[in-house]
C-alpha positions as CSV (number, residue, x, y, z in Angstrom):
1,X,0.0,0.0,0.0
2,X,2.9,2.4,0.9
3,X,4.4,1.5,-2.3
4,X,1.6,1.9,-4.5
5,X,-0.6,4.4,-2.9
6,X,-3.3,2.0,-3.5
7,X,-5.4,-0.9,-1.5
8,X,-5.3,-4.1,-4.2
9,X,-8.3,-5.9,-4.8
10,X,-6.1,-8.7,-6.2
11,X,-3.7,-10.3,-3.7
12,X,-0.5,-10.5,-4.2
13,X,0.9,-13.4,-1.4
14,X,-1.5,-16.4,-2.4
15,X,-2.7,-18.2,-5.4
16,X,-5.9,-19.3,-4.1
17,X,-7.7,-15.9,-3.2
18,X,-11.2,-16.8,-4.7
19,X,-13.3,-13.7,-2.7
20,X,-12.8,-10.1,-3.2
21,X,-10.2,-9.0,-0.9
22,X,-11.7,-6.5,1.8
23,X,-8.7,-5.4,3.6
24,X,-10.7,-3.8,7.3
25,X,-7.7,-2.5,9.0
26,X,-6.1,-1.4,6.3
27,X,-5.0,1.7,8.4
28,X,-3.8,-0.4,10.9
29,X,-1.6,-1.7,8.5
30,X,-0.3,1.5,7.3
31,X,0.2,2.9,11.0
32,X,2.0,-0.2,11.7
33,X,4.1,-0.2,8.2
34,X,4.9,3.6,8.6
35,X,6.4,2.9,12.1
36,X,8.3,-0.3,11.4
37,X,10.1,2.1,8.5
38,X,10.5,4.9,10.9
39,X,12.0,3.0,14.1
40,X,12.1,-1.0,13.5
41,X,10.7,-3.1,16.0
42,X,11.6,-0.4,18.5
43,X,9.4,2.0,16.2
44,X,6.6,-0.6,16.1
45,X,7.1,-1.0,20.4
46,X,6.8,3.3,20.1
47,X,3.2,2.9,18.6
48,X,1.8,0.2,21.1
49,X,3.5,2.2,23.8
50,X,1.2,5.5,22.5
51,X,-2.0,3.3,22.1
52,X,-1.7,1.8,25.5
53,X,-0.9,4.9,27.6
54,X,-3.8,6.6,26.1
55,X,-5.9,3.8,27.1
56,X,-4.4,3.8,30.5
57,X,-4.7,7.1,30.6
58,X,-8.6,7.1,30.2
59,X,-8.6,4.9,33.1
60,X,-7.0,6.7,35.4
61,X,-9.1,9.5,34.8
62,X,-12.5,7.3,35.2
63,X,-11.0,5.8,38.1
64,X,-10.3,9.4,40.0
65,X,-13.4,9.0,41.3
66,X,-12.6,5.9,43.3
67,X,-10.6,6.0,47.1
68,X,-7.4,4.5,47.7
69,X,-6.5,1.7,47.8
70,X,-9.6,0.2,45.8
71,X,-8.9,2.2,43.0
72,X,-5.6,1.0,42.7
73,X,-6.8,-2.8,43.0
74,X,-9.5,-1.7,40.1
75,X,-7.0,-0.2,38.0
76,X,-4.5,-2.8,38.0
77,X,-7.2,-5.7,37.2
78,X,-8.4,-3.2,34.5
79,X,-4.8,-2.6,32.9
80,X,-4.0,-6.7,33.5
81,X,-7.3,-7.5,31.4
82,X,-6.1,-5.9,28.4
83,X,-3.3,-7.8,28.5
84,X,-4.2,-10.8,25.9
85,X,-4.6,-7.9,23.2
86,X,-1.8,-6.0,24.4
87,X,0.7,-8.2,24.4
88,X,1.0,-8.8,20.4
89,X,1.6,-6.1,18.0
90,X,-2.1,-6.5,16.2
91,X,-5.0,-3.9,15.3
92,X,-6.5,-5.0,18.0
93,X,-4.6,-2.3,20.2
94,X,-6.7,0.2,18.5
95,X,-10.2,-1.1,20.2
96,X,-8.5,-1.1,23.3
97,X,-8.0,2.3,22.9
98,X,-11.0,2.9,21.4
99,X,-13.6,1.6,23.4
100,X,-12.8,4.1,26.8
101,X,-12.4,6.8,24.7
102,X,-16.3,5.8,23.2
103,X,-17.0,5.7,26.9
104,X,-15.8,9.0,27.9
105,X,-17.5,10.9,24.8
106,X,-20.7,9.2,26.1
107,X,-21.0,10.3,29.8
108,X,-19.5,13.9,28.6
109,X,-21.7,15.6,26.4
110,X,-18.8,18.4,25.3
111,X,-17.3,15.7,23.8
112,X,-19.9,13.7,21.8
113,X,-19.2,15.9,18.6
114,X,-16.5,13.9,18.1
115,X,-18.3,10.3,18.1
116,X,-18.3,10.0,14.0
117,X,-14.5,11.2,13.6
118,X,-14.0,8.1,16.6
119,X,-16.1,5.6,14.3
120,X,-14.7,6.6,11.1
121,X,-11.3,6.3,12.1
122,X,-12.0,3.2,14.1
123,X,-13.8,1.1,11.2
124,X,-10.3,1.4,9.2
125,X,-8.3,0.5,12.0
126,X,-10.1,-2.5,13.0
127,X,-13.8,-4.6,13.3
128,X,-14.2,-4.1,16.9
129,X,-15.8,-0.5,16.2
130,X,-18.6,-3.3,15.8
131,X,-18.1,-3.9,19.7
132,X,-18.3,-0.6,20.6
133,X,-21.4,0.0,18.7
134,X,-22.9,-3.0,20.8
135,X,-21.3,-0.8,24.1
136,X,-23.2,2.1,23.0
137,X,-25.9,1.3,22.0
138,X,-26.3,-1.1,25.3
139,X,-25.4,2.7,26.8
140,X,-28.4,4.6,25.7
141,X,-30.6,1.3,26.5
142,X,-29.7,1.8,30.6
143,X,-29.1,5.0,30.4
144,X,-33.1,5.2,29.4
145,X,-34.0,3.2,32.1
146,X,-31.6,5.2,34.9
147,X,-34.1,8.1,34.0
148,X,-36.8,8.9,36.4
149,X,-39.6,8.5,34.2
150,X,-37.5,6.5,31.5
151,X,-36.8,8.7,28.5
152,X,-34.4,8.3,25.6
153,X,-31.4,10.6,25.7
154,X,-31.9,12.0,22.5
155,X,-28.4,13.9,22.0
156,X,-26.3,10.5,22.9
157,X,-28.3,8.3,20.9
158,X,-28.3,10.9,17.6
159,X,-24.2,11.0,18.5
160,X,-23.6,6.9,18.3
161,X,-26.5,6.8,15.6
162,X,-23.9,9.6,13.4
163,X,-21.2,7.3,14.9
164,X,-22.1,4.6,12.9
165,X,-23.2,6.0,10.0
166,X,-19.8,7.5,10.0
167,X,-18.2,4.1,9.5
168,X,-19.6,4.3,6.0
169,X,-16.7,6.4,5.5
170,X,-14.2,3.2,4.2
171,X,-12.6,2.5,1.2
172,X,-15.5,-0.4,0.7
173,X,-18.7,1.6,1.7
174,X,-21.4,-0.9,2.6
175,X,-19.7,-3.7,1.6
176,X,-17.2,-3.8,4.9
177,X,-20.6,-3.8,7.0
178,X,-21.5,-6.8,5.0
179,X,-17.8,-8.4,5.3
180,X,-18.1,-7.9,9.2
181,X,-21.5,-9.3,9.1
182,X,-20.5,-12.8,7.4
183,X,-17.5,-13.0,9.4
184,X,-17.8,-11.9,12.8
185,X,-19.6,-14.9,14.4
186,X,-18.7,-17.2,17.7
187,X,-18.5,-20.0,15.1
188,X,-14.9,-18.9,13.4
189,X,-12.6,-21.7,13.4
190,X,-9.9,-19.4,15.1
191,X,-9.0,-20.6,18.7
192,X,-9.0,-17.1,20.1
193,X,-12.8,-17.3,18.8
194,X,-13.4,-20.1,20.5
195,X,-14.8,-20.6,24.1
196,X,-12.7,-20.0,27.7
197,X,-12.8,-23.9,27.7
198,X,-11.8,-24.9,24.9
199,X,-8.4,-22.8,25.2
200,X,-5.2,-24.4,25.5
201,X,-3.7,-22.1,27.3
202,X,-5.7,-20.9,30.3
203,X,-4.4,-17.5,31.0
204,X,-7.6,-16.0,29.5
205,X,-9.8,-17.9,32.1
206,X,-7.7,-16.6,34.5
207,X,-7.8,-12.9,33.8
208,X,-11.8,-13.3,33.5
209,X,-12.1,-14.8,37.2
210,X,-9.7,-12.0,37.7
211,X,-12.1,-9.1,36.5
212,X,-15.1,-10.8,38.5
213,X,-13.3,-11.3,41.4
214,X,-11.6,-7.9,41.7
215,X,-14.3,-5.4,40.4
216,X,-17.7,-7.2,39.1
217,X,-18.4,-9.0,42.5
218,X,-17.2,-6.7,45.0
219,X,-19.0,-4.0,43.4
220,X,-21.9,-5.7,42.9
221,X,-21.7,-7.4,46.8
222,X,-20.8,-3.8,48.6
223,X,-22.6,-1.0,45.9
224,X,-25.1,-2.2,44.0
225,X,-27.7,0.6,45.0
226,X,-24.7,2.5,43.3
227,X,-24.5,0.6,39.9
228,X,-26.3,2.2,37.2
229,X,-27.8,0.0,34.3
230,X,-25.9,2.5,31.6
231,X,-23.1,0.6,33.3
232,X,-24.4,-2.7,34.1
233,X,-25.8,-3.9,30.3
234,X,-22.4,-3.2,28.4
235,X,-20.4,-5.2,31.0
236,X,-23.0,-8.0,31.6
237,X,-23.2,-8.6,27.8
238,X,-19.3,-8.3,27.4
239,X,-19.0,-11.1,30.6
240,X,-21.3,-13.5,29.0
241,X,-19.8,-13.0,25.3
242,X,-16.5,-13.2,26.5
243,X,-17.1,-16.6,28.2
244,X,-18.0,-18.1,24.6
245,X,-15.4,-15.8,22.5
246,X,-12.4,-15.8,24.3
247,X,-10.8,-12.8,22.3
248,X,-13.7,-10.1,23.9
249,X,-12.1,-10.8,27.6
250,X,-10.1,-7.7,27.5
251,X,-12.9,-5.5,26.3
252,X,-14.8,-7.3,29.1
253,X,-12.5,-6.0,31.5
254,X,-12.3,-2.3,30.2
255,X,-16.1,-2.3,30.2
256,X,-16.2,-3.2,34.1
257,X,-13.6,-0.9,35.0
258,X,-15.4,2.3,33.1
259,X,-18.4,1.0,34.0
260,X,-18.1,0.2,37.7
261,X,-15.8,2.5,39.0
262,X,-18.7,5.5,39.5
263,X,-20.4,3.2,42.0
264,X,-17.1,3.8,44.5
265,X,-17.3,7.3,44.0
266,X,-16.2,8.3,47.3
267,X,-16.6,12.5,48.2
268,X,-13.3,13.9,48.7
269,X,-12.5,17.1,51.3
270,X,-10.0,18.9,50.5
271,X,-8.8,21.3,54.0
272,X,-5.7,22.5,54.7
273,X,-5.1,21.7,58.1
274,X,-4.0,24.4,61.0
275,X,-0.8,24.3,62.1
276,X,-1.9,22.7,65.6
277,X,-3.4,19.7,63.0
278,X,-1.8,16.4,62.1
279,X,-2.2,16.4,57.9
280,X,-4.9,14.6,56.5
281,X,-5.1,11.4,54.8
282,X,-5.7,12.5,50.5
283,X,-3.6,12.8,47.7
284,X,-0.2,14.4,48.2
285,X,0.5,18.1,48.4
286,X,3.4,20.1,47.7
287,X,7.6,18.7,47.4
288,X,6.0,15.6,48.9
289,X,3.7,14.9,46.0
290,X,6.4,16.1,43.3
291,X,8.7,13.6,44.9
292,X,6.3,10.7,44.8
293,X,5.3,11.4,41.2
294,X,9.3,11.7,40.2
295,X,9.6,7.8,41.9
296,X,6.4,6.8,40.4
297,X,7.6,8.2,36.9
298,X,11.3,6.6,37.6
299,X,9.7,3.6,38.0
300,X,7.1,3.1,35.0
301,X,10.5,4.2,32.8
302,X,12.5,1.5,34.2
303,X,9.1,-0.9,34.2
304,X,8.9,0.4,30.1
305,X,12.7,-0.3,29.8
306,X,12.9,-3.5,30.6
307,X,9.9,-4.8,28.1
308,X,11.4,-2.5,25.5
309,X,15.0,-3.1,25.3
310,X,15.1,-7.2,24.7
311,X,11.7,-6.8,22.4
312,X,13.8,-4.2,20.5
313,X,16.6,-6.6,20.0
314,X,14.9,-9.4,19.0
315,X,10.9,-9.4,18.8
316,X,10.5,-13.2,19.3
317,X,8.1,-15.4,16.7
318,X,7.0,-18.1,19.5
319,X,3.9,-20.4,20.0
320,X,2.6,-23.7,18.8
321,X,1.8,-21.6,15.4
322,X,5.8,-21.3,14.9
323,X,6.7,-23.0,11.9
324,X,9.8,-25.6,11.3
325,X,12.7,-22.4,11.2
326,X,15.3,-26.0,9.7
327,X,13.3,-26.4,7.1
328,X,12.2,-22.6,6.3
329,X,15.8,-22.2,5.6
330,X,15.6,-24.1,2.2
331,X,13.5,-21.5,0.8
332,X,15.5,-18.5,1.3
333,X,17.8,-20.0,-2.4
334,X,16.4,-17.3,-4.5
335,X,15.6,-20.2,-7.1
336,X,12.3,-21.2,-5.0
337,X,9.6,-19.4,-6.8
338,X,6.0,-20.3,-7.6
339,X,3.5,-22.0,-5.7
340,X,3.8,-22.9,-1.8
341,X,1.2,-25.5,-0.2
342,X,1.4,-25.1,4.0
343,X,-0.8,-25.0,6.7
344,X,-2.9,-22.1,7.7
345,X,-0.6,-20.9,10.7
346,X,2.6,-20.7,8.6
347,X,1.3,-18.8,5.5
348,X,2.2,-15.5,7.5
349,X,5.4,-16.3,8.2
350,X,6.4,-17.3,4.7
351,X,4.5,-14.1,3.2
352,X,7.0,-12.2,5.6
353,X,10.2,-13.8,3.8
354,X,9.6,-14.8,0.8
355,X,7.0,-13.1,-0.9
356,X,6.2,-12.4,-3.9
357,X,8.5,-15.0,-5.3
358,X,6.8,-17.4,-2.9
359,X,2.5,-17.5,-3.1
360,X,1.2,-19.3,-0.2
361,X,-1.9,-21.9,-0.3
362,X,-3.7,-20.2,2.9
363,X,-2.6,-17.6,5.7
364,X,-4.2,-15.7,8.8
365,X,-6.5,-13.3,6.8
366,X,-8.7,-16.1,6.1
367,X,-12.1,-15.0,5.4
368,X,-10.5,-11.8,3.8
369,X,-9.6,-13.2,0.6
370,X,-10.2,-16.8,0.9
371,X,-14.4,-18.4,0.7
372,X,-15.5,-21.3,3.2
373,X,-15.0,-23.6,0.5
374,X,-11.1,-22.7,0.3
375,X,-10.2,-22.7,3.3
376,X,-12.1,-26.3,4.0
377,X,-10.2,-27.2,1.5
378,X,-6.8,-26.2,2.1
379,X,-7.7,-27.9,5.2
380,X,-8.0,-30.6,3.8
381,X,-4.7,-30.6,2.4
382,X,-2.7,-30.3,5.6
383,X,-4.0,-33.2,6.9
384,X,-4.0,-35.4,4.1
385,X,-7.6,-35.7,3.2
386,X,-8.6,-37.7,0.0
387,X,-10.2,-34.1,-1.4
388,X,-6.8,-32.6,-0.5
389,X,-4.9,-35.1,-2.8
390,X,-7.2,-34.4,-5.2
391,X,-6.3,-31.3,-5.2
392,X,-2.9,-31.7,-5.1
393,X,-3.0,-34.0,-8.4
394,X,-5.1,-31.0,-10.3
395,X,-3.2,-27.8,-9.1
396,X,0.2,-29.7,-9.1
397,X,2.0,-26.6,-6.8
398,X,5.3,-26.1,-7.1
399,X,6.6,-26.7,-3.2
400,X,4.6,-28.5,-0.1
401,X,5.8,-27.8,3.4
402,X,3.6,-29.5,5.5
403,X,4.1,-30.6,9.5
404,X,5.6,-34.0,9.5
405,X,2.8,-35.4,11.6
406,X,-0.6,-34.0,9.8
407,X,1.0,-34.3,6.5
408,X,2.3,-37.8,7.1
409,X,-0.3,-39.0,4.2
410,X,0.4,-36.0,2.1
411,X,4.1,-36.7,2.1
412,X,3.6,-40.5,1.3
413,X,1.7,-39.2,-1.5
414,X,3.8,-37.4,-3.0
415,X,7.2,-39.5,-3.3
416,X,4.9,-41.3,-5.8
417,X,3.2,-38.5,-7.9
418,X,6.0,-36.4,-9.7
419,X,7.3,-35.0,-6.5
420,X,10.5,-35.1,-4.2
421,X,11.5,-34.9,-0.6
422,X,13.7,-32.4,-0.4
423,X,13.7,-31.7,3.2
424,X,13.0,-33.9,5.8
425,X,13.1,-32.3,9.3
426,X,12.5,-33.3,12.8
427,X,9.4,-31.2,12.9
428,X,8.0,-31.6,9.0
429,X,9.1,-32.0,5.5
430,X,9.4,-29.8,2.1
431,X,8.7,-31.6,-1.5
432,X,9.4,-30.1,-4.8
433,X,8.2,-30.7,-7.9
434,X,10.4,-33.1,-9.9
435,X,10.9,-30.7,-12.8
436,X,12.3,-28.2,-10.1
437,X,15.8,-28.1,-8.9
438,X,16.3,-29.3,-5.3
439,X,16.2,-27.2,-2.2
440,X,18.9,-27.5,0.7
441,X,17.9,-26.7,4.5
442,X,21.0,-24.7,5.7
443,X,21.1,-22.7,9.1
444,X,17.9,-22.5,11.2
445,X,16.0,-19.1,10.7
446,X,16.2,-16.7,13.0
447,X,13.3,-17.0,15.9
448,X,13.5,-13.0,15.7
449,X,10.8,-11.1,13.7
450,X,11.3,-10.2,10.7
């Protein structure tokens, strides 16, 4: 895009794209792009480090309202929750952001001008504007029923209603609505979509018992005369949706935390005492409070220095979704061009290195350029299903890397149908067409991104 000035309809990384290619965070992309360019991975840790203060930022101010030390305990399980979406380098960072700041503009009116520069900005960066049109709207529902009689309030319901007309303002017009529409669904083959018990790895399920047990419960136990159902509905609905989609826990925990903290609004006094009086308990005043805000600042700096100086050596590819880095190596010979058969988790990687010389069978965009149909069927492949031979026989790639376990049949196959085994690995295998000359594995790839 940088390159051209253009978004391509055609893809240019796979040979199988059979769906008009709807790239929804395309501006994500470019914000990402521009600052890899700028800085490297350090410039890429710059722009997380932006998105996530601003988002922490927004909860310290909604949190103001809560005494010491329960606000600290709030704010900390709010900041922890983000953490599964934090922690990568993905669009999703934007929603974080974005969701407190839809919360602020709806319980300040000054602000609710800006609602359809937030959407239209937000539906380019990323789907989840589709979340925080489910928070609003779930808004104006209780914040109809908080009235005494119940009334609609007309100027924040006109504001999200402009909102999210305003995310007509895409490069695809009505057709990314009807994208999201298809797509977003608790049925996505995509673990993170997938329910808190069907995940591998249970830290998700942790940080949700952590958001109940930290805010939703105590709040609900000690103030519930205090909770409003403006603040109630979004959170509820994030609780239970987050329970069978395991990728809305953080937005879960941002929506308790701006939701529930106005039911600990405590008073505050503010008296300067007499000379005769002990001080009083409440926030610090004076050298003393300018040196507690110099350790605190020394202290997130050496907290943000320690993340960011090993990430900015070396931003690690790790997970069960690594590919075989022995075998990768064979395709870094600038003679390996054409066709690449591999599994859905590895298509990224290989569009990273090797690309365009390399098209890949299937990668993480999925449902962005490839039909149901496709990516069943690329399935299929992987694990060696009679279709997937079939396949195989007709299209007649150029390369397949498959894992040496799944592929087992595919591999069998194919030392009999015009292809080689050029690498053979601990972890999977690489054949080449016959008509090809052979790879070589050398040196193991680097676990380091790029």
């Amino acid at each position: 895009m940088l390159a051209s000035r253009r978004l391509a309809a055609t893809d240019p990384y796979s040979f199988t794209q059979d769906v008009s290619w709807i790239n929804h965070e395309w501006l994500s992309e470019i914000s990402q792009a521009a600052a890899y360019r700028s800085g490297g991975v350090f410039g890429l840790i710059l722009l997380k480090t932006a998105v996530l203060v601003g988002a922490f930022l927004l909860f310290a101010r909604v949190t103001r309202v809560v005494a010491e030390p329960r606000r600290w305990w709030m704010l900390a399980a709010g900041i922890i929750a983000v953490a599964p979406a934090a922690y990568t380098i993905r669009p999703q960072l934007w929603t974080v952001l974005a969701i407190p700041l839809l919360w602020y503009a709806l319980n300040h009116r000054w602000a609710l001008p800006a609602m359809p520069l937030l959407f239209a900005v937000w539906a380019n960066l990323h789907g989840g504007w589709i979340v925080g049109a489910g928070v609003g709207a779930l808004w104006i529902v209780g914040r109809t029923f908080d009235r005494r009689p119940p009334r609609l309030p007309i100027v924040e319901t006109a504001a999200l209603a402009a909102g999210i007309a305003a995310t007509l303002f895409n490069p695809y017009r009505w057709q990314l609505w009807s994208f999201l529409l298809t797509t977003v669904r608790v049925s996505r083959n995509i673990s993170e979509w997938r329910p808190l018990w069907q995940q591998e790895d249970v830290s998700s399920a942790v940080v949700w018992i952590a958001i109940a047990c930290v805010i939703v419960v105590p709040t609900l136990v000690r103030r519930r005369a205090q909770v409003t159902w403006a603040a109630a509905l979004p959170m509820a609905w994030l609780a239970i949706s987050s329970v069978f989609v395991a990728r809305l826990v953080p937005f879960f925990g941002e929506a308790a935390l701006l939701g529930l903290s106005d039911a600990w609004r405590s008073p505050t006094i503010v008296r300067r005492p007499s000379k005769d009086e002990p001080a009083t308990s409440g926030p610090p005043t004076g050298s003393r409070g300018a040196g507690r805000r110099v350790i605190d600042a020394v202290a997130l700096a050496a907290i943000w220095l320690f993340n960011v100086i090993p990430a900015s050596r070396c931003l690690p590819i790790a997970g069960d979704w690594t590919p075989d880095l022995t075998a990768a190596s064979a395709f870094d010979a600038p003679a390996a061009q054409g066709r690449l058969v591999l599994p859905f988790n590895w298509g990224e990687y290989a569009i990273w290195h090797w690309a365009p010389r390399l098209r890949v069978s299937m990668d993480g965009r999925r449902e962005t350029i490839y039909s149901e149909a496709t990516i069943d069927l690329q399935a299929a492949v992987s694990h060696g299903m009679p279709e997937g031979l079939d396949y195989l026989a007709r299209v007649r790639p150029e390369y397949v890397w498959l894992p040496a376990t799944t592929g087992a049949t595919v591999r069998e196959w194919a030392a009999t149908h015009g292809y080689r085994i050029d690498v053979s690995a601990a972890r999977s295998f690489v054949a080449t067409r016959t008509d090809l000359p052979p790879l070589q594995a050398g040196t193991a790839q680097s676990r380091c991104f790029p």
